[in-house]
C-alpha positions in Angstrom: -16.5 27.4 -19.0 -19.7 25.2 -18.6 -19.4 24.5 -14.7 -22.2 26.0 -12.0 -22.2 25.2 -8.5 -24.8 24.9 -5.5 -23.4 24.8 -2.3 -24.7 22.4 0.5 -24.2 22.3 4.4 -21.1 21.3 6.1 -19.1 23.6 3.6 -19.9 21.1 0.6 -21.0 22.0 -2.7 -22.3 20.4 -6.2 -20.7 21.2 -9.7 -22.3 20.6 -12.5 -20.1 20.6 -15.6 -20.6 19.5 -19.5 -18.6 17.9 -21.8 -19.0 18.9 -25.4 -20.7 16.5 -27.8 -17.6 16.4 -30.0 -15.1 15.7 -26.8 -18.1 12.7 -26.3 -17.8 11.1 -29.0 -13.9 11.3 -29.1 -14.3 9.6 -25.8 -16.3 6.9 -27.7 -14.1 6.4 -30.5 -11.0 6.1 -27.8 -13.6 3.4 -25.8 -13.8 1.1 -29.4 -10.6 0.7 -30.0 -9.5 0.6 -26.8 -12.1 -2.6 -26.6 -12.8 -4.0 -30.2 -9.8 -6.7 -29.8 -12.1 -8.2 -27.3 -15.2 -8.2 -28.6 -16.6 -11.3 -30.6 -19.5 -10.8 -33.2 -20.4 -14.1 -35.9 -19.2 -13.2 -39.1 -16.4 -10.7 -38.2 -12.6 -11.8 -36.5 -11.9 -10.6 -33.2 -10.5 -6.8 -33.5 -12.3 -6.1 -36.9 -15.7 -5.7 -36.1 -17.1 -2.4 -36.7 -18.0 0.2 -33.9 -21.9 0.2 -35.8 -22.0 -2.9 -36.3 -21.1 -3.8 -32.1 -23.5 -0.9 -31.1 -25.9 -2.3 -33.2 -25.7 -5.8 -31.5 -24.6 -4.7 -27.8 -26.7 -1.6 -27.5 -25.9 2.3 -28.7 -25.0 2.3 -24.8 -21.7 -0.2 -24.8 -19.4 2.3 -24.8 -20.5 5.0 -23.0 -18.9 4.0 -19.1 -15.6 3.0 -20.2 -16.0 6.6 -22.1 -17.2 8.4 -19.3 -14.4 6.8 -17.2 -12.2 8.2 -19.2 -13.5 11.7 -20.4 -15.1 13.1 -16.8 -12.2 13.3 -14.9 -10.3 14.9 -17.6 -12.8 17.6 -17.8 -13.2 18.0 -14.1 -9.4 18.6 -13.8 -10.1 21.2 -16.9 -12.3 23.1 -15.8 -11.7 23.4 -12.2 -7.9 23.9 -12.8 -7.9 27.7 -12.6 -11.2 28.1 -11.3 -11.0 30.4 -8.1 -14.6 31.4 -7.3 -14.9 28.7 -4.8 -11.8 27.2 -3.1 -12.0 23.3 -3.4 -10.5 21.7 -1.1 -11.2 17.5 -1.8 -11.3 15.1 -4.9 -14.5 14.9 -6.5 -17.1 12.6 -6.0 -18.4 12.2 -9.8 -21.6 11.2 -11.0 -22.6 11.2 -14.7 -26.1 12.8 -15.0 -27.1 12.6 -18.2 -24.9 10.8 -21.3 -26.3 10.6 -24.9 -24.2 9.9 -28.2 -24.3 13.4 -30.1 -25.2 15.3 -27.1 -23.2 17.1 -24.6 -22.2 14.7 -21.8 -23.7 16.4 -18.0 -21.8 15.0 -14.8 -21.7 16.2 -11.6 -19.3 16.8 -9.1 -19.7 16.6 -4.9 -16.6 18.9 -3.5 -15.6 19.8 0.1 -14.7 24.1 0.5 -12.5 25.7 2.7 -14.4 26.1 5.9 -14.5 29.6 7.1 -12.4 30.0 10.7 -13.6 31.8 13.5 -10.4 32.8 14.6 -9.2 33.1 18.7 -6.6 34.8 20.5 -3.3 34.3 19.1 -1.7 37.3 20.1 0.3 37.6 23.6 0.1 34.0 24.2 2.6 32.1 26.7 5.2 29.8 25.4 7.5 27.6 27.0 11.3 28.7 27.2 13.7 26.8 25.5 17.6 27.0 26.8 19.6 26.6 23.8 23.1 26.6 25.0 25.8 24.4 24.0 27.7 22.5 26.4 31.3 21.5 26.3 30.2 17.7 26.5 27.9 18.3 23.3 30.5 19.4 21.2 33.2 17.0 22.7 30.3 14.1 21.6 30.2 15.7 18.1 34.0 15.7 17.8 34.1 11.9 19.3 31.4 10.8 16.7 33.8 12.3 13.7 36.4 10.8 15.6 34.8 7.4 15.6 33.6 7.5 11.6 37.1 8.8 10.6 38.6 6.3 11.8 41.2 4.0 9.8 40.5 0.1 9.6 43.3 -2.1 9.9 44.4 -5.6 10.3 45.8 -7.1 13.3 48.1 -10.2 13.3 50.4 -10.0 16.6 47.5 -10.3 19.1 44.4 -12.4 19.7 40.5 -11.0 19.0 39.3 -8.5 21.7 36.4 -6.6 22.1 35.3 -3.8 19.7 37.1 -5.7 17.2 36.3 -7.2 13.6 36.5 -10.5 12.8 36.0 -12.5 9.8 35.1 -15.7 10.5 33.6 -18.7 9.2 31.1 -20.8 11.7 29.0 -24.0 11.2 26.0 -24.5 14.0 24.4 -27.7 14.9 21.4 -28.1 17.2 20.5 -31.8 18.7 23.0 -33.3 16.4 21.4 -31.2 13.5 22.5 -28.8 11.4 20.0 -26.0 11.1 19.0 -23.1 8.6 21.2 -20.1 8.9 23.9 -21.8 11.2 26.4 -21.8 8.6 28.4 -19.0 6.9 31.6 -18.2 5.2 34.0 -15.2 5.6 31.2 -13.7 8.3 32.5 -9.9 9.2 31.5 -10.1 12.8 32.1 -6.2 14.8 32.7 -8.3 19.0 30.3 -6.5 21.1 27.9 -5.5 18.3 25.3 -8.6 19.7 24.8 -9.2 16.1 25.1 -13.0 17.5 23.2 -14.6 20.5 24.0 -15.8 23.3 27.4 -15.3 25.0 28.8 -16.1 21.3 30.8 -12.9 20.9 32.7 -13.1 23.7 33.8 -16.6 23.3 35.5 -15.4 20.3 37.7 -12.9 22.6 41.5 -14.6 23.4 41.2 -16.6 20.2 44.1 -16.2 17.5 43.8 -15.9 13.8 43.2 -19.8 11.9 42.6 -21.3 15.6 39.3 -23.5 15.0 37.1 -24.1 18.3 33.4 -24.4 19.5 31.3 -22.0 20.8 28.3 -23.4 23.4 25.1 -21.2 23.6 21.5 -21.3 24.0 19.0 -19.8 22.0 16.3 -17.5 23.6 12.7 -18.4 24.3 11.6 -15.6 21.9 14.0 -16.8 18.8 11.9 -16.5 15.9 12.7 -20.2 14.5 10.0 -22.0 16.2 12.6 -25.6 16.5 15.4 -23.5 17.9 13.3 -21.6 20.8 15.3 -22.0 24.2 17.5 -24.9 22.5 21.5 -25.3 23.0 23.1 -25.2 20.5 27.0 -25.4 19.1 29.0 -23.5 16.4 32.9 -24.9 15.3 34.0 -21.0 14.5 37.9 -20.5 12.6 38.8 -16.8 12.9 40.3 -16.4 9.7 41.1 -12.1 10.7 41.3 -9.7 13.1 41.0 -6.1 12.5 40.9 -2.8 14.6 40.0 0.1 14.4 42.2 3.1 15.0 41.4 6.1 16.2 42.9 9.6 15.5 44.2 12.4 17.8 42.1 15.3 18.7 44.6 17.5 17.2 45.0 20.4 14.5 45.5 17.6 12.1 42.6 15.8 12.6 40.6 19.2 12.3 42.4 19.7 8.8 42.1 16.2 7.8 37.9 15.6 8.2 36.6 19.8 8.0 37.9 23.1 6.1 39.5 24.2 9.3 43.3 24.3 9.9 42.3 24.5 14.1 41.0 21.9 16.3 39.6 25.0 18.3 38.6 26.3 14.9 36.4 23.3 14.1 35.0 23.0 17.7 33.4 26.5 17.2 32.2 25.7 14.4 30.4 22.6 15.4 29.2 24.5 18.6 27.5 26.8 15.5 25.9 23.7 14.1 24.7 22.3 17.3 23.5 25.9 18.4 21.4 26.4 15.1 20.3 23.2 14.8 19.0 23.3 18.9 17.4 27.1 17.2 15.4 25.4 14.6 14.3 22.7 17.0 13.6 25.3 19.7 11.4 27.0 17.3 9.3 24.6 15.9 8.2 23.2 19.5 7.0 27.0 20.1 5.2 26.8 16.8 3.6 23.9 17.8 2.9 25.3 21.1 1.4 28.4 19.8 -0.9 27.0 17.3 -2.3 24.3 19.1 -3.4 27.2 21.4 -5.0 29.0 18.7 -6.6 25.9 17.4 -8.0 25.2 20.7 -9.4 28.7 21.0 -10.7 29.1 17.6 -13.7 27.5 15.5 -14.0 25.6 12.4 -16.3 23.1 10.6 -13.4 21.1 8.5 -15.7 18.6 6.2 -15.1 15.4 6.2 -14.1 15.1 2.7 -11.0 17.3 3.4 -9.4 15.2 5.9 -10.3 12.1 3.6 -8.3 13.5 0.9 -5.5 15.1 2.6 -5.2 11.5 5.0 -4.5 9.8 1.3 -2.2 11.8 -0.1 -0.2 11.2 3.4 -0.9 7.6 3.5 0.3 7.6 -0.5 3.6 9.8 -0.1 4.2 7.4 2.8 4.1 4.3 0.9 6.0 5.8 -1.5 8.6 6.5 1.0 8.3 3.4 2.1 9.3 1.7 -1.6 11.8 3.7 -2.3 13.4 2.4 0.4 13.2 -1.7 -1.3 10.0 -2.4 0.8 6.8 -2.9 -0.6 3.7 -1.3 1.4 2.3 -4.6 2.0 5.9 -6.2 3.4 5.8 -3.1 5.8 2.5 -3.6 6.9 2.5 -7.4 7.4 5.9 -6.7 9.6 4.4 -4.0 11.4 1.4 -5.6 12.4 -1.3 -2.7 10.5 -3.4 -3.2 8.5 -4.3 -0.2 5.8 -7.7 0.9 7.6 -5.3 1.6 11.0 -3.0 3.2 8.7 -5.8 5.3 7.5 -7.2 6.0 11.0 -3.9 7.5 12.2 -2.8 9.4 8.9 -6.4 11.3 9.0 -5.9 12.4 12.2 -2.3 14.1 11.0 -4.3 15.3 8.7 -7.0 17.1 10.6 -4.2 18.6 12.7 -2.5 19.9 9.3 -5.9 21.4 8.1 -6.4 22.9 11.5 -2.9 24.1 11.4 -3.0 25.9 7.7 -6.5 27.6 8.3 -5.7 29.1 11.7 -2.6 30.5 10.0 -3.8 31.5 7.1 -6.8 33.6 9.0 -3.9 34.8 10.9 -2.4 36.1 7.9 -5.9 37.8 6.7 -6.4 39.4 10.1 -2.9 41.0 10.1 -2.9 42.1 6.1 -0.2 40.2 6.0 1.5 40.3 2.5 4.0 38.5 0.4 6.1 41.1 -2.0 6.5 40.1 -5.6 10.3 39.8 -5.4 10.1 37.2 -2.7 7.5 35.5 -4.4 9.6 35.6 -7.5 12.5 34.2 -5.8 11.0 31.3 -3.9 9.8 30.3 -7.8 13.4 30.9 -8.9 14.4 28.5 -6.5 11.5 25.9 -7.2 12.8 26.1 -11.0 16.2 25.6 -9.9 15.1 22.2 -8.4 13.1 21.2 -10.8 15.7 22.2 -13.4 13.0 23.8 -15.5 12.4 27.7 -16.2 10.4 29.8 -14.4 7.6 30.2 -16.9 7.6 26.6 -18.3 7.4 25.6 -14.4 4.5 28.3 -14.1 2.5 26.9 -17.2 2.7 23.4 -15.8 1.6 24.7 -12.3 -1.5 26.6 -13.1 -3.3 29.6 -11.2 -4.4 27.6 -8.0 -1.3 26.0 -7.6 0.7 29.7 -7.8 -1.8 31.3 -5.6 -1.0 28.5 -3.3 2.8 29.3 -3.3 1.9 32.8 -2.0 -0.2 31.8 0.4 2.8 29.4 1.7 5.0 32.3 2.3 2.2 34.5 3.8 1.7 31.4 6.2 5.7 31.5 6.9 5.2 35.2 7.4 2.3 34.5 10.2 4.3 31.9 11.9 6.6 34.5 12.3 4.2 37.6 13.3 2.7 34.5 16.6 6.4 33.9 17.8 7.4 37.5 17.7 3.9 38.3 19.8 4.6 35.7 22.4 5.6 35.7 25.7 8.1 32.9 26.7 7.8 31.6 30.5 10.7 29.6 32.3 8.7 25.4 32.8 8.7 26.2 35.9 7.0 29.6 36.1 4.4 27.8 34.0 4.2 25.3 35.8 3.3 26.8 38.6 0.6 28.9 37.1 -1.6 26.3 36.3 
């Protein structure tokens, strides 16, 4: 391995790494034909021109960024892949020193390093209690909420439209005489009292009968978005062409056997007490976590380089665009309807970011201080179960993955480990005990 390093303040430090000759002038060839279709020399056509013959006329030198381009980071990635001596903790800032045809190609490499913590107390410390008991009333709204998406659909024909019913409906709007964009639709499913519509338009429907045709008066608000409908009246001629209900089930032993695996409606209710019990748990426990941390964060010390937050605020800022379009939106529709722009996306996904770096290295020195350990069989089952979703083997998964990137599952579940270790070690205080303390 051809990499040395120097290391600079602020927990930086410079690589310098080589590229073989031969890897350089592969890099070359890939940079020729990668090019020669667009590169025009008198006497040769377009895409035949020899790679002499263009060095010749450009310079020995045409080549060699586009080559560079290409060949540097794939070296970088290379050689730093495995390489635990220092712990890198940014993307590179290259720069190609020293580039020659038939000599080994010299780059360097600016890189951000774990920062060392200074760590504070995070034994003993105060949390506040959380009470999480389930009511009656939680677990009646549960079972209403079932109750309400297990419902059956049907039509209704002996009875006019009334509210919390849906209609389909066909409307035509006209504003000054007018008609307008979006005023008009066929076979609308309207739910009354959804305020899909504006106005007082929904309930104006209510007392009507299906095929009875009338008009429905209402004014749009000052804050419509259609600049030549703000605060205008306007008309709609509205058929109701169906009516249909919804109808709700009894809260019975049927219903339980009908929407769970239970053959009890008291069977089911425990069980969704369970749920909301473990659910209010896990909640419960991640505001102590927060709680606790933030406390050791506050009381601990840490130079975190700059580079480190830069890199860890883009891979949030790219997982949430990525979120973001797998959703049908592109980034740039989300920002433009949001109001951001990308540098006040930037700002606030650093300062996540800091927080998370702060986070992981207080825990992790909290797991060195304690000799805290991860045995091999849970380390072996927690890449079981990465395999499993990845639906890959174990060592094809492990191959892929490299060194750092298994030493970093370790140190996951060493960090889980901690989390636990500063929640067992605290000391939970009623609000207003602590309250009163400060």
């Amino acid at each position: 391995m051809s990499l040395q390093y120097e290391k600079l303040d602020h927990n930086m430090a410079k690589l310098t790494l080589e590229a073989s000759a031969e890897e350089l002038e592969q890099a070359i060839e890939r940079a020729y034909q990668k090019s020669k279709g667009k590169i025009s020399v008198a006497g040769f056509r377009k895409g035949k021109v020899p790679r002499k013959v263009i060095e010749r006329f450009y310079g020995k030198d045409v080549f060699y960024q586009d080559a560079a381009e290409d060949l540097v980071p794939r070296v970088y990635e290379r050689e730093t892949k495995d390489y635990t001596e220092l712990d890198i903790v940014s993307r590179p800032r290259l720069s190609v020193e020293k580039i020659e045809s038939g000599e080994p190609l010299v780059f360097t490499a600016e890189v951000a390093l774990k920062p060392p913590v200074e760590l504070g107390k995070y034994k003993g410390l105060n949390c506040t209690a959380i009470n999480t008991d389930v009511t009656e009333d939680e677990v009646n709204e549960e079972l209403e909420k079932q109750r309400q998406n297990n419902a059956r659909i049907v039509d209704v024909e002996d009875r006019p439209v009334q509210d919390k019913d849906f209609c389909i409906l066909d409307y035509e709007g006209v504003c000054e005489g007018e008609a307008f964009e979006g005023g008009k639709a066929e076979d609308y499913n309207l739910l009354i009292g959804s305020h899909t519509f504006i106005d007082t338009f929904e309930d104006q429907l209510i007392g009507h009968s299906i095929g009875e045709s009338f008009d429905v008066d209402v004014t749009f608000p000052e804050d419509y978005h259609a600049e030549n409908l703000k605060g205008k009246p306007a008309t709609f001629h509205v058929t109701i062409k169906n009516i249909r209900e919804k109808q709700l089930s009894d809260l019975d032993d049927e219903f339980a056997s009908e929407v769970s695996d239970f053959d009890t409606l008291e069977e089911y209710k425990e069980d969704i007490r369970k749920k909301i019990h473990d659910r209010k748990d896990n909640e419960a426990r991640g505001k102590k976590e927060d709680e606790l941390v933030l406390q050791i964060i506050n009381d601990s010390k840490m130079n975190i380089p700059e580079a480190m937050i830069e890199t860890q605020g883009e891979d949030l800022l790219q997982e949430f665009a990525y979120n973001i379009q797998s959703r049908g939106m592109s980034f740039q529709t989300y920002m433009q309807y949001t109001g951001q722009t990308q540098d006040q996306m930037m700002k606030h996904m650093k300062e996540r970011a800091e927080r998370n770096i702060q986070s992981r290295l207080v825990l992790e020195a909290v797991a060195d201080a304690e000799g805290i350990t991860v045995e091999d069989e849970v380390y072996e089952a927690e890449l079981d179960k990465m395999a499993h979703d990845y639906n890959m083997g174990v060592d094809r998964m492990k191959e892929i993955m490299g060194k750092k990137e298994l030493q970093n599952i370790r140190k996951n579940l060493a960090i889980q480990k901690a989390v636990d270790f500063i929640l067992d070690n605290a000391v939970e205080t009623e609000p207003e005990a602590k309250e009163n303390k400060e």
